[in-house]
KOLVOVO-925409 format. One line per 10 residues: their letters; for each residue x, y, z of N, C-alpha, C. Coordinates in nm, 2 decimals. Layout:
% KOLVOVO-925409
A	X Y Z X Y Z X Y Z  ...
***
This chain:
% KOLVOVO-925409
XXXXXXXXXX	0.84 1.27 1.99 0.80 1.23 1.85 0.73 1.10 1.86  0.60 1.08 1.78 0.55 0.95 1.77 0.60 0.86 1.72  0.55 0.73 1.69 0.59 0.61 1.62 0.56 0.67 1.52  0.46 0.72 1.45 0.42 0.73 1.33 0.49 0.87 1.29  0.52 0.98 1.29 0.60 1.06 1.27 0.74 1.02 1.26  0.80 0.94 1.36 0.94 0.89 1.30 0.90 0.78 1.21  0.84 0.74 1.17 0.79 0.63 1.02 0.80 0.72 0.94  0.69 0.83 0.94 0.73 0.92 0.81 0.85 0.95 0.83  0.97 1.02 0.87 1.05 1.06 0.85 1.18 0.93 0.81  1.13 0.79 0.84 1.24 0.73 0.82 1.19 0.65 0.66
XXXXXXXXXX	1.07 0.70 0.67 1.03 0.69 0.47 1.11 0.76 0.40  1.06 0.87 0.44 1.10 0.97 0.34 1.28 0.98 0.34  1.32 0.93 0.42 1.53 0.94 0.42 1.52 0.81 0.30  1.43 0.71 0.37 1.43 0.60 0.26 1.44 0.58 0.10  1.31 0.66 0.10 1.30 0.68 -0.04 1.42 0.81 -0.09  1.48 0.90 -0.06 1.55 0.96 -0.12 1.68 0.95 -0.12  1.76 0.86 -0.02 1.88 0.82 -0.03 1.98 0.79 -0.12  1.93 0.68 -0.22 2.02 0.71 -0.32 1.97 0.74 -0.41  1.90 0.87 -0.45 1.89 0.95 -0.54 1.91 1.10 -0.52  2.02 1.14 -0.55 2.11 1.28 -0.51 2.01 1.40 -0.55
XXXXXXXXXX	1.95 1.44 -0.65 1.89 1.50 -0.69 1.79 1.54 -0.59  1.68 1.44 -0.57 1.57 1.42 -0.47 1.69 1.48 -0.30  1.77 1.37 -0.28 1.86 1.40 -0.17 1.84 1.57 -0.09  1.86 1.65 -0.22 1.95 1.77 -0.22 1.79 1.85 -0.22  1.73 1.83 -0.30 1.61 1.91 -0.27 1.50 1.91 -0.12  1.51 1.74 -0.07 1.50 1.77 0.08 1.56 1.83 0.16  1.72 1.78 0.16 1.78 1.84 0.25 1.76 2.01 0.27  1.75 2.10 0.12 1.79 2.17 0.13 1.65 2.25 0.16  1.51 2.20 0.15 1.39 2.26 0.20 1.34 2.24 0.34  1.44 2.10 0.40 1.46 2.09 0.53 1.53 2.24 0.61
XXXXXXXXXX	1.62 2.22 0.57 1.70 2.36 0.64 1.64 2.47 0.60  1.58 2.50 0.52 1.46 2.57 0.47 1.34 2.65 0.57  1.28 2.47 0.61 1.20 2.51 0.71 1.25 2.49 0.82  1.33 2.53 0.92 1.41 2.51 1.00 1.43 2.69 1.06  1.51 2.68 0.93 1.52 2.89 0.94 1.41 2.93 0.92  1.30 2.93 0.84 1.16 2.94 0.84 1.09 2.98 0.98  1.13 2.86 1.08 1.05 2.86 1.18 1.13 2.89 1.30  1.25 2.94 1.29 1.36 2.98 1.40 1.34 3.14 1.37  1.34 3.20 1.20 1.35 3.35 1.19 1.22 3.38 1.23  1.11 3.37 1.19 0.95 3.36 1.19 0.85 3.30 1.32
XXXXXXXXXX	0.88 3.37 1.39 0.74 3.32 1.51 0.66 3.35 1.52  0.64 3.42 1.41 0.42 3.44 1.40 0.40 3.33 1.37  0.25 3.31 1.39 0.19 3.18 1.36 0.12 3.17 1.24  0.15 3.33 1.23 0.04 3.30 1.06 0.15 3.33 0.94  0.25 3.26 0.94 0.35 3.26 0.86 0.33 3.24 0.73  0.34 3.24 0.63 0.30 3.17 0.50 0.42 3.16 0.43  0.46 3.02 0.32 0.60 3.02 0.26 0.53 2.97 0.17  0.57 3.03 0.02 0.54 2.98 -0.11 0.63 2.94 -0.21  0.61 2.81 -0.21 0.77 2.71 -0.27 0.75 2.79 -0.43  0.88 2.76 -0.52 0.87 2.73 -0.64 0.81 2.62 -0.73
XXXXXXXXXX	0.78 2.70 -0.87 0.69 2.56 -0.90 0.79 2.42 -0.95  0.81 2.32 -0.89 0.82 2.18 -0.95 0.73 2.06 -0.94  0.81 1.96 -1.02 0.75 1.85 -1.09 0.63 1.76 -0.95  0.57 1.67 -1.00 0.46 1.63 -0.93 0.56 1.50 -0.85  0.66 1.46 -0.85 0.73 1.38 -0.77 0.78 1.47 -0.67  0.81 1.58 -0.67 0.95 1.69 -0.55 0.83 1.73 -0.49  0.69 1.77 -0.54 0.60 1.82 -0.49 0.54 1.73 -0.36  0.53 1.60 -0.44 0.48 1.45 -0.33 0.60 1.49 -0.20  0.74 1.48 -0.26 0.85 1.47 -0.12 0.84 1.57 -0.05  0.80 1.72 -0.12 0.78 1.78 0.01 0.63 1.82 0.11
XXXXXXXXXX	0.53 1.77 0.03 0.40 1.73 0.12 0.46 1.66 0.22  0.52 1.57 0.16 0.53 1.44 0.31 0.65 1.54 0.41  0.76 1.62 0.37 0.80 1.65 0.47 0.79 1.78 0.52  0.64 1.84 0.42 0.57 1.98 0.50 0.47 1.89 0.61  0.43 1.77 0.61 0.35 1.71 0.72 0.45 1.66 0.81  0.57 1.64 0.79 0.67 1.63 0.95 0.64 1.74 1.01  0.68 1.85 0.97 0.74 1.98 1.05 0.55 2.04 1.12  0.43 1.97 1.03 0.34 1.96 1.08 0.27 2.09 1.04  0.30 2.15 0.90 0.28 2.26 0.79 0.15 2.22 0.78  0.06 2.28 0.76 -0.04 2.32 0.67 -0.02 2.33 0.53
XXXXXXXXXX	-0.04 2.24 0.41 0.00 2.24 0.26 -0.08 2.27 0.17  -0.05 2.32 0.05 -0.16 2.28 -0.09 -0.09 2.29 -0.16  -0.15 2.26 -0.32 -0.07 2.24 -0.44 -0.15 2.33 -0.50  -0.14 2.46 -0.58 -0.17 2.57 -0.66 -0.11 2.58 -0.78  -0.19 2.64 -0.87 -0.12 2.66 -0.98 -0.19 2.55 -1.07  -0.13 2.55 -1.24 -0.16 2.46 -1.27 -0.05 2.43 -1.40  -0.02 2.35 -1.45 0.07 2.26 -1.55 0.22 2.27 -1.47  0.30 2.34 -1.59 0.47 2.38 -1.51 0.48 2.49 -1.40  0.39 2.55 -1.35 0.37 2.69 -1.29 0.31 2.57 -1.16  0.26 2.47 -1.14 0.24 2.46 -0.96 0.26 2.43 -0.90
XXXXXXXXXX	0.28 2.48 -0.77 0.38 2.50 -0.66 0.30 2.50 -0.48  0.37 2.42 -0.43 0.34 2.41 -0.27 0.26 2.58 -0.21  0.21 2.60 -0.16 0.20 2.72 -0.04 0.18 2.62 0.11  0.26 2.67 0.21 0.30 2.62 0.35 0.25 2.71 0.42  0.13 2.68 0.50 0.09 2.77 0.58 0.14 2.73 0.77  0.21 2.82 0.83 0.24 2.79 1.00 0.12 2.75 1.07  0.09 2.68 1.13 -0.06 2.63 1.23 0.01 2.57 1.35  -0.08 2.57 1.43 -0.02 2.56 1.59 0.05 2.43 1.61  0.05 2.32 1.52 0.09 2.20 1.55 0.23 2.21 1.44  0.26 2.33 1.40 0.38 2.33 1.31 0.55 2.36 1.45
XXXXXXXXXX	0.61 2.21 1.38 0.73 2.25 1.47 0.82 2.18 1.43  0.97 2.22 1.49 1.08 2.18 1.43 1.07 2.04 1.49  1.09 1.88 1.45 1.08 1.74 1.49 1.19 1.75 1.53  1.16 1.63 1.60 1.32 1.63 1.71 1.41 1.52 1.60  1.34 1.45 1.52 1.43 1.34 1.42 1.46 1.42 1.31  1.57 1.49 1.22 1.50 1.52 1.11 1.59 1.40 1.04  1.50 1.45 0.87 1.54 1.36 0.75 1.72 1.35 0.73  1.81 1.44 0.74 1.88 1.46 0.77 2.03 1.39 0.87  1.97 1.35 0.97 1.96 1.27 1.08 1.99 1.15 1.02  1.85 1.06 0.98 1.83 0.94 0.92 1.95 0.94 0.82
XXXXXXXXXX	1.97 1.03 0.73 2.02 1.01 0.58 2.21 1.04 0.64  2.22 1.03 0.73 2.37 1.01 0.78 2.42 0.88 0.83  2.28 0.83 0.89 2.29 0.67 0.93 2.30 0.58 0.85  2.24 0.62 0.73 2.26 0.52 0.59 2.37 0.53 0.52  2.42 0.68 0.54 2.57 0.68 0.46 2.66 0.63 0.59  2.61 0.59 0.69 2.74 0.52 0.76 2.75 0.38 0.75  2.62 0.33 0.73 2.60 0.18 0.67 2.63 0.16 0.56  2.65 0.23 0.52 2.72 0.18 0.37 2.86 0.22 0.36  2.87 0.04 0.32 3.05 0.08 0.32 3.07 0.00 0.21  3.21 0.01 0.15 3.25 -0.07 0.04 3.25 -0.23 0.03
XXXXXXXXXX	3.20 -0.26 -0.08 3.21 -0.38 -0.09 3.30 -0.45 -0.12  3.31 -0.59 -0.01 3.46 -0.64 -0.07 3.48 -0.74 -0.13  3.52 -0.74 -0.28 3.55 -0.85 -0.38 3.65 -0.91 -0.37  3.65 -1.06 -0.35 3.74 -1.16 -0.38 3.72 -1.24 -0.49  3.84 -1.21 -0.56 3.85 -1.36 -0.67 3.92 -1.48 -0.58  3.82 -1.56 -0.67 3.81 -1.74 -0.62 3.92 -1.78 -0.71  4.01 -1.86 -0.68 4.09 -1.96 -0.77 4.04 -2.12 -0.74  4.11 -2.16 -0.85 4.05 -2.32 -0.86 4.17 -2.36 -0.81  4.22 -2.46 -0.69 4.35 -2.52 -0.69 4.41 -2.62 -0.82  4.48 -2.59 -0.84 4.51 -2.70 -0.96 4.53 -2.66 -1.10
XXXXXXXXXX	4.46 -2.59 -1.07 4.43 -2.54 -1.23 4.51 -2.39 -1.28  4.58 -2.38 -1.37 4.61 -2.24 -1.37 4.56 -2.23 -1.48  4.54 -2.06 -1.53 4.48 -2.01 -1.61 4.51 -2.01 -1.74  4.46 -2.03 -1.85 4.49 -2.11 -1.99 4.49 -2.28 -2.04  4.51 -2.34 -1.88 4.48 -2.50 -1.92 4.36 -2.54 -1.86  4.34 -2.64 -1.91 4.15 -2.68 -1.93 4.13 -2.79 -2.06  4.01 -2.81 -2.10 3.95 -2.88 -2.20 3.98 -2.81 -2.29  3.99 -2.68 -2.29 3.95 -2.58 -2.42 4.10 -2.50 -2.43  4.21 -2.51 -2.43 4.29 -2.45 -2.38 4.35 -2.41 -2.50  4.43 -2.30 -2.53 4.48 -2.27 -2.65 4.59 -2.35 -2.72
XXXXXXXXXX	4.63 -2.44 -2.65 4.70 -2.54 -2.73 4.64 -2.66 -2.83  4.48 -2.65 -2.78 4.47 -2.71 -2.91 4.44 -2.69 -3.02  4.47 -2.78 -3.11 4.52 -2.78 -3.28 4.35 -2.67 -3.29  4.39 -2.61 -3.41 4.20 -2.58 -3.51 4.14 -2.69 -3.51  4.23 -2.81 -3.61 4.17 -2.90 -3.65 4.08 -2.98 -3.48  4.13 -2.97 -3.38 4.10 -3.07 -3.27 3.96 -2.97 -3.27  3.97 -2.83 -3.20 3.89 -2.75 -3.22 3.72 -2.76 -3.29  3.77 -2.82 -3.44 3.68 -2.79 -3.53 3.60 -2.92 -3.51  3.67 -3.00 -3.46 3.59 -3.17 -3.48 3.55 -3.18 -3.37  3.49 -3.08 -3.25 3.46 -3.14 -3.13 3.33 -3.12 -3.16
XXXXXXXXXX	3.27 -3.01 -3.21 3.12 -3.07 -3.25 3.05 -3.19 -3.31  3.18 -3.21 -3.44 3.10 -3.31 -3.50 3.10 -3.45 -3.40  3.21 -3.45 -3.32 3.23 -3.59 -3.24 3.11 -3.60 -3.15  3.04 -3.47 -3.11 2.91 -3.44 -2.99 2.83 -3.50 -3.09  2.79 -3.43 -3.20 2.69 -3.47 -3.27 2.68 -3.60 -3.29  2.77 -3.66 -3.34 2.80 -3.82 -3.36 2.75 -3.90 -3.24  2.79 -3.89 -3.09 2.74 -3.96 -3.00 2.56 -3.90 -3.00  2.52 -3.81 -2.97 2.43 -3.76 -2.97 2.29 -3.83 -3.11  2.34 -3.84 -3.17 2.29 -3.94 -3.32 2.30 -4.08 -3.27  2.42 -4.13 -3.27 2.41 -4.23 -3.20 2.31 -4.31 -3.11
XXXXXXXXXX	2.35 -4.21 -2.98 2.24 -4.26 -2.87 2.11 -4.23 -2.93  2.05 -4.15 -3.03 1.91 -4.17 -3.05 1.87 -4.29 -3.17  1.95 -4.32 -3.20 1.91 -4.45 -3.28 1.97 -4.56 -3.21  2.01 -4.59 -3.12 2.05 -4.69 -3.03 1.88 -4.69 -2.94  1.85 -4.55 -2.90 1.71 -4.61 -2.85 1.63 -4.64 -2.95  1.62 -4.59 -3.11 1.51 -4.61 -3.18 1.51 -4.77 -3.19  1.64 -4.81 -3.21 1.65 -4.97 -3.24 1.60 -5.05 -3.10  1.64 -4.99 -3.02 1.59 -5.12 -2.88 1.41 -5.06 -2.92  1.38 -4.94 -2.92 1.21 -4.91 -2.90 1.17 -4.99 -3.03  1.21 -5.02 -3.11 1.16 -5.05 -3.27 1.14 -5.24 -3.22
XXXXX	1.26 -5.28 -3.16 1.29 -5.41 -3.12 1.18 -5.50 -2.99  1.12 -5.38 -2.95 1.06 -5.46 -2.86 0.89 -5.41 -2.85  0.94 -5.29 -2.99 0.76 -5.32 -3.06 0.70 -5.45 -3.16  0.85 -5.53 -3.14 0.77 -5.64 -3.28 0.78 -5.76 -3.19  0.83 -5.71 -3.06 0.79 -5.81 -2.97 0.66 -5.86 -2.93
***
């Protein structure tokens, strides 16, 4: 198998890995063409898919060009559908998609979450902690706002003060 044949085929595991849908329709036109070309040794074989959508159609172009099929797209709206013709360069790959898409489910493994604790601190005490009053509560904006007013008329007065300078 070439560089470029195992590229397509490590695309195409790619792109359909985690999407089960897609998954299952490769897998299952993989083994498809597999018995296809294990029952069938004529060379003028012909296989004509069912009609689906213009995405499942794209995934299996790309993997009627592994197995090295002869393709077209027929038909027209909800009715068009693949025809796979056998030609001398059609064969079972020595990688299939299959293959690839075991090696990703073995790289994937669970993710492990740890909660962080703060030393010191246990949970409910803080600045904000439920022991304080409403009233403490209710006055912490205005006491922000107050410094906040403050400091801009502390600068207006120094900038006012050293404009009549």
């Amino acid at each position: 198998m070439s560089l470029t044949e195992f590229a397509m085929v490590e695309e195409l595991a790619f792109l359909i890995k985690d999407n089960l849908p897609c998954k299952h329709l490769v897998l299952s036109m993989e083994e498809a063409f597999i018995n296809f070309l294990q029952d069938d040794p004529r060379l003028d074989g012909v296989l004509e898919l069912e009609p689906m959508n213009p995405y499942n159609r794209l995934l299996i172009h790309r993997l009627a060009d592994i197995f090295g099929f002869s393709h077209h797209s027929v038909g027209e709206g909800d009715g068009r559908h693949l025809i796979l013709e056998r030609c001398s360069e059609t064969s079972i790959p020595s990688i299939l998609v299959s293959d690839l898409l075991w090696q990703y489910d073995d790289v994937q493994s669970p993710t492990n979450i740890a909660v962080l604790r703060r030393k010191g601190v246990q949970p409910g005490q803080g600045e904000n902690s439920a022991t304080e009053s409403s009233n403490e509560r209710k006055a912490t904006p205005f006491t922000s706002r107050e410094r906040i007013f403050l400091a801009d008329e502390c600068e207006t007065a120094t900038g006012k003060a050293e404009a009549t300078k």
